[in-house]
Backbone as JSON Lines, residues from 0, in Angstrom:
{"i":0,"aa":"X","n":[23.09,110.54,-27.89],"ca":[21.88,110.99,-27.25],"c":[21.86,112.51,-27.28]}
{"i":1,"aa":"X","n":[20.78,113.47,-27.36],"ca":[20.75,114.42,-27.62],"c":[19.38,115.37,-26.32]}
{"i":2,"aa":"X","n":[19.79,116.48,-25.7],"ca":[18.55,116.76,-25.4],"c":[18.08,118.34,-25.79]}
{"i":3,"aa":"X","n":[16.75,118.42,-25.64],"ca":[16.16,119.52,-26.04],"c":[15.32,120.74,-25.19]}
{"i":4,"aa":"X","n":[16.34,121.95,-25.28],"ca":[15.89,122.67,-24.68],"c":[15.03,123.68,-25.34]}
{"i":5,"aa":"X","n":[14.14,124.72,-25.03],"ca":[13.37,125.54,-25.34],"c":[13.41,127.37,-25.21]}
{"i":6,"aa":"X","n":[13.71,128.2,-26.1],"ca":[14.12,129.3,-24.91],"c":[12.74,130.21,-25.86]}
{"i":7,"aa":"X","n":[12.15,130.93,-24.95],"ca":[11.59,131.9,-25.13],"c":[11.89,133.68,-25.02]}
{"i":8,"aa":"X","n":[12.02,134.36,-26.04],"ca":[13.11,135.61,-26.2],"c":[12.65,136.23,-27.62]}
{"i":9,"aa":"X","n":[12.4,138.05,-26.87],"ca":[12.07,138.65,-28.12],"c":[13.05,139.22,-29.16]}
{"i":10,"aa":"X","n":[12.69,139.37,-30.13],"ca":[13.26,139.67,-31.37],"c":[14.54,140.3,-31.23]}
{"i":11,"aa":"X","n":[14.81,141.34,-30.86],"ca":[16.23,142.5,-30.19],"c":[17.39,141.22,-30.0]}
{"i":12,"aa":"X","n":[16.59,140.35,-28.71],"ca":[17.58,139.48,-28.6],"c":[17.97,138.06,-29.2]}
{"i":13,"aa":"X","n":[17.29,138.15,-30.21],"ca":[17.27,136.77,-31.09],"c":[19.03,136.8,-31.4]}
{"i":14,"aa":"X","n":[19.07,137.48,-32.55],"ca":[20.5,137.25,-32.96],"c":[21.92,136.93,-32.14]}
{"i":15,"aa":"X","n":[21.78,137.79,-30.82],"ca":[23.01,137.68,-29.64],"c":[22.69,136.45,-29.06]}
{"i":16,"aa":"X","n":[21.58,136.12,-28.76],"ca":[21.25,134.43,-28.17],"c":[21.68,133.21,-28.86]}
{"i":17,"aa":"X","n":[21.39,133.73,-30.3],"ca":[22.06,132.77,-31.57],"c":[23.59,132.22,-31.73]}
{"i":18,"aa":"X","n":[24.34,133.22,-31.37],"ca":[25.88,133.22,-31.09],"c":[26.47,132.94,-30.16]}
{"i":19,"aa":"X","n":[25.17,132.78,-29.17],"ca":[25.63,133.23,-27.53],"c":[25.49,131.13,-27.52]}
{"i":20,"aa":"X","n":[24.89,131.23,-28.53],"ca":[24.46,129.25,-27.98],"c":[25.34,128.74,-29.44]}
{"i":21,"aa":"X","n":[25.78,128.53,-30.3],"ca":[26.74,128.67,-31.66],"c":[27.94,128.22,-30.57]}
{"i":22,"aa":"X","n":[28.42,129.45,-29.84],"ca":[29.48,129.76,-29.04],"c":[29.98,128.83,-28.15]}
{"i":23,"aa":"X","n":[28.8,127.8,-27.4],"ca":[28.95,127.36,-26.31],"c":[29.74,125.91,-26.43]}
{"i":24,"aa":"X","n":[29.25,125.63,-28.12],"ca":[29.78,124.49,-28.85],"c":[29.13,123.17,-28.72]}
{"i":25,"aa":"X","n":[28.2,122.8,-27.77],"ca":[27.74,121.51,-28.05],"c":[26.33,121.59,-28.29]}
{"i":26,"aa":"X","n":[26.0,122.08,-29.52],"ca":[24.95,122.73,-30.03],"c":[24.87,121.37,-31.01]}
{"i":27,"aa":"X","n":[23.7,120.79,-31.38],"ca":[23.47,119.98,-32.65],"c":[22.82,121.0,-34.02]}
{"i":28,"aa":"X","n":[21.71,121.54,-33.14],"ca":[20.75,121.74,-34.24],"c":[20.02,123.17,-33.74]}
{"i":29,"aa":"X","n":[20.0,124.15,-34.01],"ca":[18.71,125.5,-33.61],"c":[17.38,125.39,-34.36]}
{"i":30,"aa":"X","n":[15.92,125.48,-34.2],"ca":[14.84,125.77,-34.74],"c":[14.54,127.17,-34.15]}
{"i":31,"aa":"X","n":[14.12,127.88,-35.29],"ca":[13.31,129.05,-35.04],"c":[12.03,128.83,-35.26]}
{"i":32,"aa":"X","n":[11.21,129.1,-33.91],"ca":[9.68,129.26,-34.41],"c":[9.24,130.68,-33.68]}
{"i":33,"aa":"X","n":[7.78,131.04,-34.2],"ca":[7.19,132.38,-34.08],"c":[6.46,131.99,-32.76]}
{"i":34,"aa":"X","n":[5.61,133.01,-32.04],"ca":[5.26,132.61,-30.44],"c":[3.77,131.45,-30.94]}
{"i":35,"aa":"X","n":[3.63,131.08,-32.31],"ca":[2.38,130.11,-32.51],"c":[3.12,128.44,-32.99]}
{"i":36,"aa":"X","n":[4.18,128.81,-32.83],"ca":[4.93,127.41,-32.72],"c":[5.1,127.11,-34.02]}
{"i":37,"aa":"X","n":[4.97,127.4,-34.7],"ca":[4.95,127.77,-36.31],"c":[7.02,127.72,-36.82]}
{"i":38,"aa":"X","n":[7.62,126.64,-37.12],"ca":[8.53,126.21,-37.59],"c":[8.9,127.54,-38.66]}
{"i":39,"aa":"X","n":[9.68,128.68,-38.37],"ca":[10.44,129.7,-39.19],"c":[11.73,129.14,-40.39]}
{"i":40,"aa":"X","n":[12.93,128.97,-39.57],"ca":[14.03,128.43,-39.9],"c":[14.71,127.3,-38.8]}
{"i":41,"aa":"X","n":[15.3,126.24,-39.75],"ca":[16.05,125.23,-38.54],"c":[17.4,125.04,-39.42]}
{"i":42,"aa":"X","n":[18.32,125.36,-38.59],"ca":[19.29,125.17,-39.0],"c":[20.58,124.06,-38.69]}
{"i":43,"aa":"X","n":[21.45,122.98,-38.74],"ca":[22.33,122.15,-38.45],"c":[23.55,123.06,-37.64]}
{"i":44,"aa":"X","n":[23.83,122.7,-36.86],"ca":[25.55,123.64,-36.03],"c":[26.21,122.04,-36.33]}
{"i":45,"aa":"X","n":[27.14,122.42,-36.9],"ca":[28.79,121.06,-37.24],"c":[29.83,121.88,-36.48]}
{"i":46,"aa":"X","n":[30.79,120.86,-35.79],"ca":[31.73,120.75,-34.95],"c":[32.45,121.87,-36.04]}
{"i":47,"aa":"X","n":[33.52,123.0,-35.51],"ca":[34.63,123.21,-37.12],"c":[33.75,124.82,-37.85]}
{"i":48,"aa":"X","n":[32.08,125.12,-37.33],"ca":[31.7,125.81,-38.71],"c":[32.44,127.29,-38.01]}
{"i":49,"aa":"X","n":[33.19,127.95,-39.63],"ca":[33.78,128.53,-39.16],"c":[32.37,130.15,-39.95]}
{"i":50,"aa":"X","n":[33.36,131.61,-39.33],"ca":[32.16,132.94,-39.55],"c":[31.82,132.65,-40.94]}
{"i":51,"aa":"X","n":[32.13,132.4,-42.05],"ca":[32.0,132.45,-43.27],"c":[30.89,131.57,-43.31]}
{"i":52,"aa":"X","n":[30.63,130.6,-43.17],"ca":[29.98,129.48,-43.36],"c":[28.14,130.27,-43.22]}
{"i":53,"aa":"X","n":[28.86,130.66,-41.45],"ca":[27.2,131.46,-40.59],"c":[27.2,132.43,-41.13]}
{"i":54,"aa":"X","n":[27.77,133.36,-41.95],"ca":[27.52,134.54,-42.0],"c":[25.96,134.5,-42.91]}
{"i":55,"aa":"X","n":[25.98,133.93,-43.86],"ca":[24.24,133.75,-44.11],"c":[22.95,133.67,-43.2]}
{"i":56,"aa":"X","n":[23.23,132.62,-41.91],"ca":[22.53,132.34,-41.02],"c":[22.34,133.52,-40.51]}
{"i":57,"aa":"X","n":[23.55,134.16,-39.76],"ca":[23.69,135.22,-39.15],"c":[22.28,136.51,-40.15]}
{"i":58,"aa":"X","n":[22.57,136.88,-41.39],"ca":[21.64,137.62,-41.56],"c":[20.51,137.53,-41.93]}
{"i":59,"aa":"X","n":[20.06,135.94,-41.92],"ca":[18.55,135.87,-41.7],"c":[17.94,135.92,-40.87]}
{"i":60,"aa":"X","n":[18.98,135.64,-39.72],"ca":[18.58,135.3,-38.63],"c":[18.14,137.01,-37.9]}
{"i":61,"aa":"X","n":[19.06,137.61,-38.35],"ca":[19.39,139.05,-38.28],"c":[17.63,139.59,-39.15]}
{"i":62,"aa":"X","n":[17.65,139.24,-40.12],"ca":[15.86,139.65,-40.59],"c":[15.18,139.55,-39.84]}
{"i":63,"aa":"X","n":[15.11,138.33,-39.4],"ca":[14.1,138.15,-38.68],"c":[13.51,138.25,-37.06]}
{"i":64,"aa":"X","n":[14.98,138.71,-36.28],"ca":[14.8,139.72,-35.34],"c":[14.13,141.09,-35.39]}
{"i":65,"aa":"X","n":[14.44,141.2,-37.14],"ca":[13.43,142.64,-37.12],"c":[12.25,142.92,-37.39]}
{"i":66,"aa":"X","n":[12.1,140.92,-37.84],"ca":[10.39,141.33,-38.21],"c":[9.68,140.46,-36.94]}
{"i":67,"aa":"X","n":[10.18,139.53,-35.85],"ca":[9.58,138.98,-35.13],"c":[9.64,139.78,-33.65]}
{"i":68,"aa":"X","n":[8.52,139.78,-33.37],"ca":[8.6,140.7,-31.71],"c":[8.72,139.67,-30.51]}
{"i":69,"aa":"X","n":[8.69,138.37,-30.88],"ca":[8.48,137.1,-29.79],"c":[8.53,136.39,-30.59]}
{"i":70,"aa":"X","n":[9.53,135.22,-30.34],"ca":[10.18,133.73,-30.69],"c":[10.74,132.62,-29.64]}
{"i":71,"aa":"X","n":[10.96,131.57,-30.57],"ca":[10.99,130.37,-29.67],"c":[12.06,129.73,-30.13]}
{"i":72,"aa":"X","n":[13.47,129.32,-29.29],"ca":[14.63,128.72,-29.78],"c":[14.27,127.65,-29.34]}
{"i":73,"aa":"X","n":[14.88,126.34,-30.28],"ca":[14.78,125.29,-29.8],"c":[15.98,124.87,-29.79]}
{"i":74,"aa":"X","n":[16.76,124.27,-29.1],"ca":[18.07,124.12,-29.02],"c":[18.37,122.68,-28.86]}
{"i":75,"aa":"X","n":[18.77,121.63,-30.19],"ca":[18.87,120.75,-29.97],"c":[20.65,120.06,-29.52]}
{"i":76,"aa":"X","n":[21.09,119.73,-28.45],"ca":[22.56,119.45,-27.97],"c":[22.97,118.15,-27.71]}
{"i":77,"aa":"X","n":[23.97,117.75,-28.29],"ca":[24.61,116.57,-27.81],"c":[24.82,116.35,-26.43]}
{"i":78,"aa":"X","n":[24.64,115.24,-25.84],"ca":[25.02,115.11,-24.27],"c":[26.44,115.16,-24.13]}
{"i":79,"aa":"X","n":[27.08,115.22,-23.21],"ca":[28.41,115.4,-22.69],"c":[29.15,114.48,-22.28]}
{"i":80,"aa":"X","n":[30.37,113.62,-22.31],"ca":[30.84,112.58,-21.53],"c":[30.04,112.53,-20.59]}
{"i":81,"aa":"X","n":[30.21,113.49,-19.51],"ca":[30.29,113.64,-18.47],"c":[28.7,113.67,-17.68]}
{"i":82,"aa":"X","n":[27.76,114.15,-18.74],"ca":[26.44,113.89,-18.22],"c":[25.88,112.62,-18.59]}
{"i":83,"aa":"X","n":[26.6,111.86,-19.56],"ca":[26.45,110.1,-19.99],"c":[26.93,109.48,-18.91]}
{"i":84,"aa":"X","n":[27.99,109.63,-18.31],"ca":[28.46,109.09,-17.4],"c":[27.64,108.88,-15.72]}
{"i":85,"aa":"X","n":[26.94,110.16,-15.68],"ca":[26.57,110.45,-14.31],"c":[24.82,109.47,-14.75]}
{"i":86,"aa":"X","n":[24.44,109.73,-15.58],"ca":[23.06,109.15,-15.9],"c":[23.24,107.73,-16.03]}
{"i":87,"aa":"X","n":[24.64,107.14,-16.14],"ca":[24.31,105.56,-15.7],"c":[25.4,104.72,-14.85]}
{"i":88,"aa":"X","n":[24.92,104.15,-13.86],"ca":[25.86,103.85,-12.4],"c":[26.26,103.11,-13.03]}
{"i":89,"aa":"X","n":[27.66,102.49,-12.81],"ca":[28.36,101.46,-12.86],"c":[27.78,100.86,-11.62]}
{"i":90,"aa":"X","n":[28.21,98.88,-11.86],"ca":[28.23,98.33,-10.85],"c":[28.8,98.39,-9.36]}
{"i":91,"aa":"X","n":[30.07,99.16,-9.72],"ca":[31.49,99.25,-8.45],"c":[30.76,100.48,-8.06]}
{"i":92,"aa":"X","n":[30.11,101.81,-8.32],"ca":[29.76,102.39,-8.0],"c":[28.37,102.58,-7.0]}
{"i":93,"aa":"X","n":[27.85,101.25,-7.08],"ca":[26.7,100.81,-6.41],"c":[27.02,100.52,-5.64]}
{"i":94,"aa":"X","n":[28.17,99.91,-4.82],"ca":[28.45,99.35,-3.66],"c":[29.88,100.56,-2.29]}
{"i":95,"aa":"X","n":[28.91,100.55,-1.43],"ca":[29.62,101.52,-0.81],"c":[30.94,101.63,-0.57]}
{"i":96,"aa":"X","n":[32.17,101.72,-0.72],"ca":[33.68,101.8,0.27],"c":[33.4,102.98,1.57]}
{"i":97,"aa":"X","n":[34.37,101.6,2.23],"ca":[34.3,102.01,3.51],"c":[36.01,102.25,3.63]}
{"i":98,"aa":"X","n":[36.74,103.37,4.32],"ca":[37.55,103.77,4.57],"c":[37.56,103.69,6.3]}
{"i":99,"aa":"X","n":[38.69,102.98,6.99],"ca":[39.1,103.41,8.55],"c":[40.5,103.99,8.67]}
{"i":100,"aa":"X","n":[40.53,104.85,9.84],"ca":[41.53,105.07,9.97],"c":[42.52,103.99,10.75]}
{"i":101,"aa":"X","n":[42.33,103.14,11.59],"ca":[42.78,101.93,11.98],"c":[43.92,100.94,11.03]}
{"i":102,"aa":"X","n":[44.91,101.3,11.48],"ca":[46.59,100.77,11.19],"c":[46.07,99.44,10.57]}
{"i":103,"aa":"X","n":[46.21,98.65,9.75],"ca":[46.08,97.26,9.1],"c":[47.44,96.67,9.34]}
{"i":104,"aa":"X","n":[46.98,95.35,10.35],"ca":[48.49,94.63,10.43],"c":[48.69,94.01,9.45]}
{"i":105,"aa":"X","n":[50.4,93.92,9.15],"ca":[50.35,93.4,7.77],"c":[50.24,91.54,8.03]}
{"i":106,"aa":"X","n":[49.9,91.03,6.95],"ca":[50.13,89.06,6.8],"c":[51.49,88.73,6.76]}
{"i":107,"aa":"X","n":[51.55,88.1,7.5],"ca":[53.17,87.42,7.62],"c":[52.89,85.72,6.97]}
């Protein structure tokens, strides 16, 4: 499952936002569009890509901070264990425990 966020950010800061989300690692996919929603560049992020790989990305991406004054990241991300987990209850988790402090005699 994957979800999709949106960031709005001018040109100066295109490229540092690019790395800044690259960086964070559970990145699927980036789209660049212009402030008319107009599809620029979309690029794939793989688990592993090492500077060599981006360094192309990096300087288009790098162009086009200098020719765009306002853009639109689209940031497509894999979900997390941990937010899969919380988005669906288990059964045992539906039912309350109750804790006392009250000594339990044992069964003989």
């Amino acid at each position: 499952m994957s979800i999709k966020e949106t960031f709005s950010i001018n040109g100066e800061n295109l490229l540092k936002k690019i790395k800044d989300l690259i960086a964070e690692g559970n990145v699927r996919k980036i789209t660049i569009a212009d402030k008319h929603n107009k599809e620029i560049i979309s690029f794939p992020v793989t688990i592993g890509v090492v500077g060599i790989v981006l360094a192309p990305i990096f300087a288009a991406v790098g162009t086009l901070a200098a020719i765009l004054t306002e853009c639109k990241i689209t940031v497509e991300r894999t979900e997390t264990a941990a937010e899969e987990s919380s988005s669906s209850v288990s059964a045992d988790s539906a039912e309350p425990h109750h804790q006392t402090d009250e000594p339990q005699s044992p069964l003989y």
